[in-house]
C-alpha positions as CSV (number, residue, x, y, z in Angstrom):
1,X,-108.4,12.2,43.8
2,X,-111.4,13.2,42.3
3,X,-110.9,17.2,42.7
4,X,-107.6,19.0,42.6
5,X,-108.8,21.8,44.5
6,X,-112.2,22.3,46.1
7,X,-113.3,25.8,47.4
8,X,-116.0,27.1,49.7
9,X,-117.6,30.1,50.5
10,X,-114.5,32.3,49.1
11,X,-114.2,35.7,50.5
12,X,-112.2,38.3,50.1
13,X,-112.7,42.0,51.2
14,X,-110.2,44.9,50.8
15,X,-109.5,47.4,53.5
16,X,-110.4,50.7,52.7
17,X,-107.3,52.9,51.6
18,X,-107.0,56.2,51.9
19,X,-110.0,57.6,50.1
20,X,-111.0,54.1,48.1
21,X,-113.6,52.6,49.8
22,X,-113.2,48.9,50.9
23,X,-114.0,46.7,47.9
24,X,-115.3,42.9,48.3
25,X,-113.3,40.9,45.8
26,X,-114.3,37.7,46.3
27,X,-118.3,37.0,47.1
28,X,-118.1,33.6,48.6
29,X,-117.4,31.5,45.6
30,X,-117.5,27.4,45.3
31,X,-115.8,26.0,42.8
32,X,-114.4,23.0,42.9
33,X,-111.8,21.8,40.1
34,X,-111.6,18.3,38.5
35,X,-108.2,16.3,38.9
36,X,-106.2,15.4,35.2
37,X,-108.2,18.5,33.6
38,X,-107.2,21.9,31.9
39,X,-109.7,24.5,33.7
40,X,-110.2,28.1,32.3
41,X,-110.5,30.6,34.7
42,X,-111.9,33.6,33.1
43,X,-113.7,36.9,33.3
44,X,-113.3,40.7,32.8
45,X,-110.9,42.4,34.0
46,X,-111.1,42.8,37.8
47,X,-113.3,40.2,38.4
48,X,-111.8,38.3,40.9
49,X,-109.5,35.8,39.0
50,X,-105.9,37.7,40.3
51,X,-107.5,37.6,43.7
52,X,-108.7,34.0,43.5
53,X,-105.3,32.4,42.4
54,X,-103.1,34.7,44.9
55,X,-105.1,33.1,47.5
56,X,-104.3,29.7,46.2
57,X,-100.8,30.2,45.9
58,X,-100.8,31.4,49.5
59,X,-99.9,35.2,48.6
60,X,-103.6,36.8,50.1
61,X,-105.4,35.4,52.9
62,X,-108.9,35.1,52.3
63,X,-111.3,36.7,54.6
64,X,-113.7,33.8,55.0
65,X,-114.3,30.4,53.2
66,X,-112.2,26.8,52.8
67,X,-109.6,26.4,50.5
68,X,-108.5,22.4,50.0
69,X,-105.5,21.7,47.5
70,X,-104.7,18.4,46.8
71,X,-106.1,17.4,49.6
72,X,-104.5,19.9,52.1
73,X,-106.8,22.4,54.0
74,X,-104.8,25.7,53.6
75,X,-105.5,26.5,57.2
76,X,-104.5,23.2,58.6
77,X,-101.8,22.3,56.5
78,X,-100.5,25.3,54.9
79,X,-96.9,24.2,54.0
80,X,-98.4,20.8,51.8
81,X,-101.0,22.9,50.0
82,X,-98.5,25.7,49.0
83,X,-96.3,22.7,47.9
84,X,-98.8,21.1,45.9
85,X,-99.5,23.6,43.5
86,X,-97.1,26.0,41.0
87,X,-98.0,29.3,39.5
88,X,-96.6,30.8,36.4
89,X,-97.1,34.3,37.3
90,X,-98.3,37.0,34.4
91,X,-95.3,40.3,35.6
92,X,-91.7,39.3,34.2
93,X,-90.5,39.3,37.5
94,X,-87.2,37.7,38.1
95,X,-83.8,38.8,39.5
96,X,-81.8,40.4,36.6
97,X,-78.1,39.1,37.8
98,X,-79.1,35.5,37.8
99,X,-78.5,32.9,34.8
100,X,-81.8,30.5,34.3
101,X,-79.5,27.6,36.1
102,X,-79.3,29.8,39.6
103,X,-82.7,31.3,39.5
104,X,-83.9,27.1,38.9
105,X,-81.4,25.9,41.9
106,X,-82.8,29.2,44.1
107,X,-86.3,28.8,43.4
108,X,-85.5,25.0,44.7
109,X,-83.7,25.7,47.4
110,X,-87.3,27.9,48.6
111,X,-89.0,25.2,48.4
112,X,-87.0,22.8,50.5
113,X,-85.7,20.2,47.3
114,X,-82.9,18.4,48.2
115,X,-79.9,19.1,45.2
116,X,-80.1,14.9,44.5
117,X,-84.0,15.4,43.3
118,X,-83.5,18.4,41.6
119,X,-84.2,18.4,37.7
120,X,-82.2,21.5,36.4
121,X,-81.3,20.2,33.5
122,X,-84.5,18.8,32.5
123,X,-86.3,21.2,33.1
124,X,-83.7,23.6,31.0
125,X,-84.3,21.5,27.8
126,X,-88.1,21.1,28.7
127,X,-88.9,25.2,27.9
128,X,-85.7,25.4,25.5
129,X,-83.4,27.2,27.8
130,X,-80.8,24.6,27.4
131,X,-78.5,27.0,25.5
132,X,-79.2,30.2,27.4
133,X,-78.5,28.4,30.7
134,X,-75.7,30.4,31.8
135,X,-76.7,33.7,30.3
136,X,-78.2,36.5,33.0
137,X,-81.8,36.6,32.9
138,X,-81.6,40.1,31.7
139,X,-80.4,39.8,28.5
140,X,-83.0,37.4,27.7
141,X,-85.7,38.1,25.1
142,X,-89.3,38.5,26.9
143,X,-90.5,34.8,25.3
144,X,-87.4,33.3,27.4
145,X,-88.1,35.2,30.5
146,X,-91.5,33.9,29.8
147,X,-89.9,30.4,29.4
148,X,-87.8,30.7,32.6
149,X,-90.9,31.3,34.6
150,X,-92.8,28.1,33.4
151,X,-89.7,26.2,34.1
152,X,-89.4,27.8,38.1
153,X,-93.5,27.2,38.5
154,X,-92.3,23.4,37.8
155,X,-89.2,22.9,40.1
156,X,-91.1,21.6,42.6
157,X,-92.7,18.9,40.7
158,X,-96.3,20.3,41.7
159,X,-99.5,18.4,40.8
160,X,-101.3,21.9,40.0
161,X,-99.9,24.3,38.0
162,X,-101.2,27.9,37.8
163,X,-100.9,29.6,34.2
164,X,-102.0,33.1,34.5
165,X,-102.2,35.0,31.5
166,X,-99.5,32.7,29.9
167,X,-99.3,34.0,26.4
168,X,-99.8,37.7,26.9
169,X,-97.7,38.9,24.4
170,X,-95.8,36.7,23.3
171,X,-95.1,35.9,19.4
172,X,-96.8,32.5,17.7
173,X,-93.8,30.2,18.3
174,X,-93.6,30.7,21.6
175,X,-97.2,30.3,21.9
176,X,-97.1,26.8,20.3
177,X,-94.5,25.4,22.5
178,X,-95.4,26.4,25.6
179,X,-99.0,24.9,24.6
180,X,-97.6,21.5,23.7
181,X,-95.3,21.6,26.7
182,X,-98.8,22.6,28.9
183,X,-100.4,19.1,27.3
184,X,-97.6,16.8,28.1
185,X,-97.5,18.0,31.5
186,X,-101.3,17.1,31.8
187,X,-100.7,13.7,29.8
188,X,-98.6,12.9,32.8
189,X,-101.5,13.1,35.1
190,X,-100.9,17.0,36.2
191,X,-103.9,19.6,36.9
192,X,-103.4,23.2,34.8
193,X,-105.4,26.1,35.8
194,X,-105.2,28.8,32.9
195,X,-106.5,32.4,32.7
196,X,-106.5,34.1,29.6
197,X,-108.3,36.7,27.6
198,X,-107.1,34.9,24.3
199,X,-111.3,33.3,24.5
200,X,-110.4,30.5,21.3
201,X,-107.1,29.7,23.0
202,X,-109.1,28.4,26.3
203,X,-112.1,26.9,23.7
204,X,-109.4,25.2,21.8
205,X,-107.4,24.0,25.6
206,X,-109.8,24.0,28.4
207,X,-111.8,20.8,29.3
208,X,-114.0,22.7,31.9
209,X,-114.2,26.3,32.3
210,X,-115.5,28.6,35.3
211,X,-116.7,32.5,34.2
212,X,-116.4,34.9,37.5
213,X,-117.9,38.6,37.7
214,X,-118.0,40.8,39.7
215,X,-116.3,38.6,42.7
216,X,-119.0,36.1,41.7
217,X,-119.2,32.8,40.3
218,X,-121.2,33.0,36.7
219,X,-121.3,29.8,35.2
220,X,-118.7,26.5,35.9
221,X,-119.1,23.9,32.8
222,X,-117.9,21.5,30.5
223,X,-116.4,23.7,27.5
224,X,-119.2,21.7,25.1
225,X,-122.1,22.6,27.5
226,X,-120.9,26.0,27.6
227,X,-120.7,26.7,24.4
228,X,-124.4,24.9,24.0
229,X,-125.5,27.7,26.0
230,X,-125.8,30.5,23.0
231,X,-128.7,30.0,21.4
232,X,-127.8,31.3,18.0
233,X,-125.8,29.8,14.4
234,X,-125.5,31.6,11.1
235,X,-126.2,30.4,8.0
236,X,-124.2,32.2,5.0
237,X,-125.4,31.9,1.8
238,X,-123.7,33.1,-1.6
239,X,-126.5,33.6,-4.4
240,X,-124.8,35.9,-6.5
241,X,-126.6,38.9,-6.1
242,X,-128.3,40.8,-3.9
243,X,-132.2,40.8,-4.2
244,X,-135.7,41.0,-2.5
245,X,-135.4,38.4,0.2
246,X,-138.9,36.8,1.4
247,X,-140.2,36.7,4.5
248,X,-138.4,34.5,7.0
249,X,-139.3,32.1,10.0
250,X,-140.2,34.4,13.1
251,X,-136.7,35.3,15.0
252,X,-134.8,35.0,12.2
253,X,-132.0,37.8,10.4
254,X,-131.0,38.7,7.5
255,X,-128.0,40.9,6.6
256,X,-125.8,40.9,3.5
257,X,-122.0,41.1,4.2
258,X,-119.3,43.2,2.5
259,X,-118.4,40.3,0.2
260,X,-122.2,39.8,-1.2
261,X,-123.1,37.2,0.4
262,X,-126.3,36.6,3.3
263,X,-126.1,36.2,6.5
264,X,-129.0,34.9,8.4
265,X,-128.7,34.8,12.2
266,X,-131.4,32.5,14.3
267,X,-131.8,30.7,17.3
268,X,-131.8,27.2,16.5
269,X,-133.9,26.4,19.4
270,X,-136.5,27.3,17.7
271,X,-136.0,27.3,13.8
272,X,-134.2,24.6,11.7
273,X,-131.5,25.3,9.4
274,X,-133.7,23.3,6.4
275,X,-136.8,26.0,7.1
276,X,-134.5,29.1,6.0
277,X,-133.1,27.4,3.4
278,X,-136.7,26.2,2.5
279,X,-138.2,29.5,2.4
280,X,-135.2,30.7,-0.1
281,X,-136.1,28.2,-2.3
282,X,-139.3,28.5,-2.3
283,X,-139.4,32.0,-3.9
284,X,-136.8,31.2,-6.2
285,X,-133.5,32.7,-4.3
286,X,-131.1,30.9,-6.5
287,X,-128.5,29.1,-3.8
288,X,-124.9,28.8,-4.9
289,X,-123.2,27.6,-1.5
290,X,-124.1,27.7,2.1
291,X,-121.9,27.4,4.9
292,X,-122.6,27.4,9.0
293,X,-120.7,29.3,11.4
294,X,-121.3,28.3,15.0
295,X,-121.7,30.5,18.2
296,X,-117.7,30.6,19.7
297,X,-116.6,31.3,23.7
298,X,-116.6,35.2,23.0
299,X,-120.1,35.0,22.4
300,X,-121.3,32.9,25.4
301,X,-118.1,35.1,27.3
302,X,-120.1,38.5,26.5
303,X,-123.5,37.2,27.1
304,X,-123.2,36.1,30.7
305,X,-120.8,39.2,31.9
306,X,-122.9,41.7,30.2
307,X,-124.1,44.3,32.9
């Protein structure tokens, strides 16, 4: 199917507590997320994301709005949505007295597999658990708890899988694997959904990505058009010294860096890279070696969540 999950007019609102006032999460969002993709999720902290996927998973109702997984309306066919979809929570939570091997065959059993089409074992080897299969979960390291979660958001064989905040914390090698583990899944036709606040790790992953505020949806794009969106590159130049600079092109900034060299900021909307460099030359700025650096996802990330 085209979309893995559509939603429509989102809402969620908070009941007042005690002396917090009642807080609208959600502000009727529509999003709607592509089937076979990696999706980024992302915005500031209390934004709405947390909210968002707990409603997905079937842990918050909503207050208004449609929710389709996979094809199943949550309201009509609650059971199939929940079953279609798998979420890697971010909290460690797991029961301490359980080996990896139980906590699989549980986390099965709650969601109605039959023992002949379970895939412990795979599974086990798939994260790299194989060996600590019988250990209790808590003497495992926080990277194999981490592990052991991936492998219970997957028992079920979902075609969506949830990742929030995957990699919080965790050292480079786990980091690595769980990313190449994350790409074969979606090789294999599955949907992931990732939240992070690691902005070049969803760059580097994400084939779409949607920005929320403020319980509202910012900006949903490809992770090229996105990035198109800030209007600004940097040319840095080395020319051995500092000097004089002439005047520039209109909207264009200068400013020398710690290691000597010049950093010229402009939008390249409006000036080419060939009329700096022209104007350099042109008053004799001697030019050893230039180099571009382009606008990255923290920039566009900061420019549309600002206020």
């Amino acid at each position: 199917m085209s979309n893995a999950i559509e939603i429509t007019g989102l809402r969620k609102i908070y009941a007042a507590q005690g002396n917090a006032p009642a807080k609208e999460a959600l502000k009727g969002v529509d999003l709607s997320i592509t089937s076979g993709s990696i999706f980024g999720l992302l915005g500031p902290n209390g934004a709405g994301k947390s909210t968002m996927i707990n409603i997905l998973a079937g842990l918050v109702n909503k207050t208004e709005g449609r929710v389709v997984i996979w094809g199943f309306d949550q309201d009509v066919n609650p059971r199939q949505s929940r079953a279609a979809i798998g979420v890697m929570p971010q909290e460690l939570n797991m029961d301490p007295y359980f080996t990896p091997r139980a906590s699989l065959d549980v986390q099965a059993g709650l969601y109605g597999v039959p023992k002949a089409d379970r895939w412990t074992d795979e599974l086990l080897e798939l994260v790299g658990l194989t060996d600590q299969a019988e250990a209790y979960a808590r003497n495992l390291s926080g990277g194999m708890r981490r592990r052991l979660l991936l492998a219970k958001a997957l028992v079920h064989r979902p075609q969506i899988l949830v990742l929030d905040e995957p990699t919080a914390g965790v050292d480079i090698t786990l980091r690595e694997m769980l990313w190449n583990n994350v790409r074969k899944l979606n090789e294999q036709g599955m949907t992931i959904i990732l939240t992070t606040h690691y902005l070049e790790e969803a760059e580097e992953m994400c084939d779409e990505i949607a920005i929320i505020n403020h319980g509202e949806l910012v900006v949903r794009q490809g992770t090229r058009e996105l990035l198109s969106r800030a209007d600004g590159k940097t040319l840095v130049i080395d020319i051995g010294e500092r000097i004089e600079l002439p005047a520039l092109p209109e909207g264009a900034t200068p400013e020398w860096r710690p290691d000597g060299r010049l950093a010229i900021s402009y939008p390249p909307s409006r000036i080419r890279a060939d009329q700096l460099l022209d104007a350099l030359r042109n008053a004799k700025v001697p030019i050893i070696d230039v180099a571009s650096e382009q606008p990255d996802l923290e920039d566009v990330f900061v420019e549309l969540t600002r206020g």
